[in-house]
FIVO-47994 format. One record per residue: x negated, y negated, z of N, C-alpha, C in turn. Coordinates in steps of 0.2 Angstrom, whole numbers, plus 2048, in hexadecimal, padded with zeros to 3 digits. Atoms other than C-alpha are relative to their C-alpha. Example, Ala and Ser with C-alpha at 12.3 -4.5 7.8 and 13.67 -1.06 7.14 Angstrom:
2
7FC8068007C28168277FC7FA800
8048067FF7BC8058248047FB803
//
This chain:
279
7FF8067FC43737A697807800803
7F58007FF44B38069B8027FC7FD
7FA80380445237968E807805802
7F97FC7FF46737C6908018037F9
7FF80080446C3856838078077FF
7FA7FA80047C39167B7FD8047FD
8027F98044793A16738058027FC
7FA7FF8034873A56677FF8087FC
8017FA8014893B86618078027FA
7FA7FF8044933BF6517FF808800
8027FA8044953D364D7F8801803
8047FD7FD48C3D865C7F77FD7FF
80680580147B3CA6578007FC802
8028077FD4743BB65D8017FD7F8
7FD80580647B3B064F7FC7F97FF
80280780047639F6547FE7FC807
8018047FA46F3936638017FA800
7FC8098014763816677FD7FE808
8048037F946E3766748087FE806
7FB8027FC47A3736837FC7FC803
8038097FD47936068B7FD803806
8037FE7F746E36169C7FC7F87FF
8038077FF46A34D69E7F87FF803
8068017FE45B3516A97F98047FC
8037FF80445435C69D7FC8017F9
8017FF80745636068B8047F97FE
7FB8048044653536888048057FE
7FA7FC80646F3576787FC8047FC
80680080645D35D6707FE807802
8067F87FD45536F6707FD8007F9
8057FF8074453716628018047FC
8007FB80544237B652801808804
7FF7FC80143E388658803805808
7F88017FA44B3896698078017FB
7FC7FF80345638965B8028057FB
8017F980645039564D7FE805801
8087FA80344339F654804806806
7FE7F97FB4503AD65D8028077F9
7FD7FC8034533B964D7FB808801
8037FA7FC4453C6658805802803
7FA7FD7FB4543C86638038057FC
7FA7FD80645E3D16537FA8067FF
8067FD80344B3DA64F803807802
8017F880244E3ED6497FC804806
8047FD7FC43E3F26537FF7FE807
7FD8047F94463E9664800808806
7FF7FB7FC4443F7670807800807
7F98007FE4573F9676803806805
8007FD7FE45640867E7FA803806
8067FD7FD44D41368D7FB8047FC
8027FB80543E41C6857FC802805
8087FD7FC43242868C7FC8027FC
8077FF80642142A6817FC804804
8077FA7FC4164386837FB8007FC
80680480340543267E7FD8077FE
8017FA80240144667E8038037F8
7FB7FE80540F44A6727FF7FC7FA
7FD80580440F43C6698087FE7FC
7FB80080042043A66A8047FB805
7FC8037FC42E42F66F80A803801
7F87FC7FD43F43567A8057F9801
7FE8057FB44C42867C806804804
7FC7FF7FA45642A68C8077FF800
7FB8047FD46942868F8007FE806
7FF8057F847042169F802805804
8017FA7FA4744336A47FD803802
8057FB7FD46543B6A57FA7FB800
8038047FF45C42B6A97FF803806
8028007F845E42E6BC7FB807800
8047FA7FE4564406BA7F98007FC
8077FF80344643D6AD7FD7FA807
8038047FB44442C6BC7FE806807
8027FE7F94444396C97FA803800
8047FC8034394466C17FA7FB7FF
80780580042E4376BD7FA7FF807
8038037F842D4316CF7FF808806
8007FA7FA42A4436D87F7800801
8078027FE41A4436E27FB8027FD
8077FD80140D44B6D87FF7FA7FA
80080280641043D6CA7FF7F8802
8028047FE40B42C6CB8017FA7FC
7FF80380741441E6BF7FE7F7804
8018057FF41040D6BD8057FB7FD
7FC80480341A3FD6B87FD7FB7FC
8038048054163F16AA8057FC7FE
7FC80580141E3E16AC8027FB7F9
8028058054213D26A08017F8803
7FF8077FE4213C06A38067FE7FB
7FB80280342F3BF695807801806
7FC7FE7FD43A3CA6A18027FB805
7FD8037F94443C36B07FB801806
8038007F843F3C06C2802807804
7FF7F97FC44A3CC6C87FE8067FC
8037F98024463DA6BB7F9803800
8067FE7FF4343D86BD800802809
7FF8027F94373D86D1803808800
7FD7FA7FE4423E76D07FA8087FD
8057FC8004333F16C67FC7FF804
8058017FC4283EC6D1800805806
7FD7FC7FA4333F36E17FF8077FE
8007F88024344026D77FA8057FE
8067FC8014214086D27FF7FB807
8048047FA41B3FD6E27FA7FB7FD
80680580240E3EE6E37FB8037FD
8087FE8043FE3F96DE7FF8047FA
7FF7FE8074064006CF8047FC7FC
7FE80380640E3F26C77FC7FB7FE
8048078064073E66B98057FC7FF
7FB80580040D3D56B78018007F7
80180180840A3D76A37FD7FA7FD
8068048013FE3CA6A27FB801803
8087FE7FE3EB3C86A27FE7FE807
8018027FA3E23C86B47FF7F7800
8038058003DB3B76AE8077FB7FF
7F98037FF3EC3B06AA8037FF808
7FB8007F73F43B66BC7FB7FC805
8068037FE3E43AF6C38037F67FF
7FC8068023EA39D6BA8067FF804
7F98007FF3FC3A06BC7FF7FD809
7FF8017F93F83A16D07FF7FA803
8058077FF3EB3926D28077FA7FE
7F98078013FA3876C9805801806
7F98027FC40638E6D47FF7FE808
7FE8017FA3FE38B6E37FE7F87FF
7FE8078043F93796DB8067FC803
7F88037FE40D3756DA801801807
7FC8007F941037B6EB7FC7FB804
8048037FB4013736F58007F97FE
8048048003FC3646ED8057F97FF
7FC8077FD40C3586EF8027FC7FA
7FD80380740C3546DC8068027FD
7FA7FD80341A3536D28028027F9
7FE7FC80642035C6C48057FB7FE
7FA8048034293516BA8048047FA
7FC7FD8054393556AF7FF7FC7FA
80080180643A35369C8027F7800
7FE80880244434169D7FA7FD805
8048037FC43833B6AB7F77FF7FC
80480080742A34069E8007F97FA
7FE8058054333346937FE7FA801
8038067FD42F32669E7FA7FE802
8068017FF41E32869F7FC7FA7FC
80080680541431769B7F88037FD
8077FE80140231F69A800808800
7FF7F88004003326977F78057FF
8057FC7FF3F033E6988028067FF
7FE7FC8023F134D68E7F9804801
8077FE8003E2359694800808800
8037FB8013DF36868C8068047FC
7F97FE8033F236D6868027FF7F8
7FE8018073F736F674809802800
7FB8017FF40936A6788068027FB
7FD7FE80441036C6688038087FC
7FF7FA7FF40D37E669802805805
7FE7FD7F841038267A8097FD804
7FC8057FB41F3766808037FA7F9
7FF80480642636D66F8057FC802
7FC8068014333646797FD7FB805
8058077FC42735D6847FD7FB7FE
80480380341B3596778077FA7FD
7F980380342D34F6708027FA805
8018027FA42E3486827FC7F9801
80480380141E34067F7FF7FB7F9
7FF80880742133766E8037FC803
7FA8047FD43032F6777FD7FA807
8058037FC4233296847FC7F97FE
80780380041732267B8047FA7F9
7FD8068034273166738027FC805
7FC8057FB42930D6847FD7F9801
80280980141F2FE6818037FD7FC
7FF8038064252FC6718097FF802
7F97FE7FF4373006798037F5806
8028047FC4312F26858017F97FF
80380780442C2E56788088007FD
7FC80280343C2E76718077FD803
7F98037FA4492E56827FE7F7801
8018087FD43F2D36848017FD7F8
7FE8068044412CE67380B7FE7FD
7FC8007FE4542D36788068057FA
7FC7FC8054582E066C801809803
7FF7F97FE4622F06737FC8067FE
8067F88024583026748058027FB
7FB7FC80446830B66B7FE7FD7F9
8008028084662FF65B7F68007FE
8067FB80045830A6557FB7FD7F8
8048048074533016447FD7FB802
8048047FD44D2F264B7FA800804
8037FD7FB4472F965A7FA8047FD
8077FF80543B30364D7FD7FC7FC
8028058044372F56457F87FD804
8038057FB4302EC6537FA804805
8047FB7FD4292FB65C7FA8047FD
8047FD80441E30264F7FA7FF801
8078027FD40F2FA6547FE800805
8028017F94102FC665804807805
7FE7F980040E30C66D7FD801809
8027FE7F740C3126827FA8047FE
8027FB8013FB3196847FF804800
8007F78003F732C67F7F8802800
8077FC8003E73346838008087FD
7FF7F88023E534567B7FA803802
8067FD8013D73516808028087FF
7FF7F88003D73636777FB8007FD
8067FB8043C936C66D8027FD7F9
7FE8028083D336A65C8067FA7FF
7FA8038043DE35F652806800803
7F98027FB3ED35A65C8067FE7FC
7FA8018053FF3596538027F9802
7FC8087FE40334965F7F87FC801
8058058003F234265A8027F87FE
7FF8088033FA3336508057FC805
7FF8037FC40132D6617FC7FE805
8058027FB3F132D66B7FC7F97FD
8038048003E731E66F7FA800800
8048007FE3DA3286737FD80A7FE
8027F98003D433B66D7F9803802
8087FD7FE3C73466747FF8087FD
7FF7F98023C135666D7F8802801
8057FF7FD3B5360674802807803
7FD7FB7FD3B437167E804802805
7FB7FF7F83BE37868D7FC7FB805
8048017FB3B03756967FE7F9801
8008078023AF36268F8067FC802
7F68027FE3C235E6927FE800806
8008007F63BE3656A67FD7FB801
8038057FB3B23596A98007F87FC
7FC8037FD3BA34C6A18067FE804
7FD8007FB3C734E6AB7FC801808
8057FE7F93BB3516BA7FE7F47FF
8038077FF3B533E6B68057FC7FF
7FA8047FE3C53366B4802800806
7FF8017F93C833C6C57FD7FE805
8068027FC3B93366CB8017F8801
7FF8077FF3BD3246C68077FF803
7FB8017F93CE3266CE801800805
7FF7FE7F93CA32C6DD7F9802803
8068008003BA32B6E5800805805
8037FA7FA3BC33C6F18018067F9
7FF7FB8073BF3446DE7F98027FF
8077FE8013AF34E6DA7FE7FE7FA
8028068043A33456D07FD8047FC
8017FC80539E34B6C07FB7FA7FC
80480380138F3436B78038037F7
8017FD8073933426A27FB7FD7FD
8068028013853426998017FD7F9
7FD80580438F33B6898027F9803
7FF8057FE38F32968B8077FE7FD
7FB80080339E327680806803804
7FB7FC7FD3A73346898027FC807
7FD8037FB3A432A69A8047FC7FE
7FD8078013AB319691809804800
7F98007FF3BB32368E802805805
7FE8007FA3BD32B69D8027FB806
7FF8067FC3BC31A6A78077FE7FD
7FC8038023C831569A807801801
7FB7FD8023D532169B8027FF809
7FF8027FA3D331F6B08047F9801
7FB8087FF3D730B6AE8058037FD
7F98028053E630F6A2806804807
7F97FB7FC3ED31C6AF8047FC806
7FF8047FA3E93116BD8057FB801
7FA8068023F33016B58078047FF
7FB80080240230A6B1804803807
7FD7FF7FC41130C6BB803807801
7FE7F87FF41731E6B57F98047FD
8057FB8044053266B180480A801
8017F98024053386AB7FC8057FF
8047FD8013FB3456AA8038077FF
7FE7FB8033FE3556A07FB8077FE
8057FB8013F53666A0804806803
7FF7F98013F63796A37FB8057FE
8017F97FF3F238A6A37FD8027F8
7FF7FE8053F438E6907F67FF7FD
8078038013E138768F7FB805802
8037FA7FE3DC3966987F97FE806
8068047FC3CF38A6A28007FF807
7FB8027F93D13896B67FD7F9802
8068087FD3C43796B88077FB7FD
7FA8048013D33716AB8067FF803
//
């Protein structure tokens, strides 16, 4: 989610990482594992150098930067034909420049068609549909939240963090009218404890930010869609109309509809990582 952060290096290592302030995003805060989870960078088996494998041979050659330019020429002479295998870890620009270099109908983006397929539909989503993307503190301000089909905990840790902080703004509420500053945080949790903004969660399984919902759903991909298909149905009557044949499921569909309707920063939360495009 761009967290800001520093990298610190000792005797040629990544030694340690420290959150840098960014107010619209992270804050003073970056997660577990934003913090611990870089000792892969140091990894022995890090492929650090050019290699060329010959699947024939079975063998690996690695390359200096002298005789780089000549194995690239040799590679690239007309009778030879190489391809490029991107990563989504990689940069914009280093994938962009692989690209340039084997051309569009020999480069891979290094994910599955069905992902890039996703990945597209979202992007033209964000471009065309006028919605906005809100930022992590804007997140926080959320008074009502719809969580459909995301397991945030493991995809977005400071999101799903985003979202606890959300779902303390009634209680945040109930505590400026009985005249007690947000900063004095004991009270403040005293009086908040009981009273919580609410959280819809719909995932297949067990959810870590279950003990926040007002409301859990669990069921298949294809069950989440078409709750969501009927939530938007009662929202918006040009929304396509989805018949559930769970009665129970419609009552909290309508219900999750009124909550959005009533509040003044609704939210809604979803993605890709579901693998679903109907979600």
């Amino acid at each position: 989610v761009g967290c800001n952060i520093i990298a610190s290096e000792r005797y040629d290592s990544l030694r340690r990482v420290m959150s840098r302030y960014n107010g619209d995003v992270n804050g003073y805060f970056i997660c577990d594992r934003g913090r611990f989870g870089y000792e892969f960078v140091n990894d022995e088996k890090r492929i650090r150098k050019v290699e060329i494998q010959s699947v024939k041979k079975n063998t690996t050659e690695y390359i200096d930067n002298e005789n780089l330019y000549i194995s690239f020429s040799n590679a690239f002479s007309t009778d030879k034909k190489v391809i490029g295998i991107g990563s989504p870890r990689a940069s914009l620009e280093s994938n962009y420049a692989l690209l340039s270099l084997v051309g569009k109908d020999n480069f891979y983006s290094g994910i599955s068609k069905k992902e890039q397929v996703l990945t597209k539909t979202l992007l033209d989503y964000l471009q065309k549909s006028g919605i906005q993307t809100p930022s992590l503190k804007q997140i926080e301000k959320a008074d009502a939240i719809l969580i459909l089909g995301e397991d945030l905990v493991n995809t977005a840790p400071m999101m799903a963090l985003a979202v606890r902080e959300a779902s303390r703004n009634l209680g945040k509420d109930m505590a400026k009218k009985l005249g007690i500053p947000i900063w004095n945080a004991d009270p403040v949790i005293q009086v908040t404890q009981d009273f919580k903004s609410p959280v819809f969660i719909a995932t297949p399984f067990k959810d870590s930010l279950d003990e926040l919902a007002e409301s859990t759903f669990r069921g298949t991909y294809d069950d989440i869609a078409n709750l969501g298909f009927a939530i938007a149905s009662s929202l918006n009557d040009e929304a396509p109309t989805v018949k559930l044949k769970n009665n129970e499921h419609l009552i909290l569909a309508e219900k999750i509809a009124s909550t959005l309707k009533k509040a003044k920063n609704p939210l809604v939360i979803s993605g890709i990582n579901c693998s679903n495009e109907n979600i």
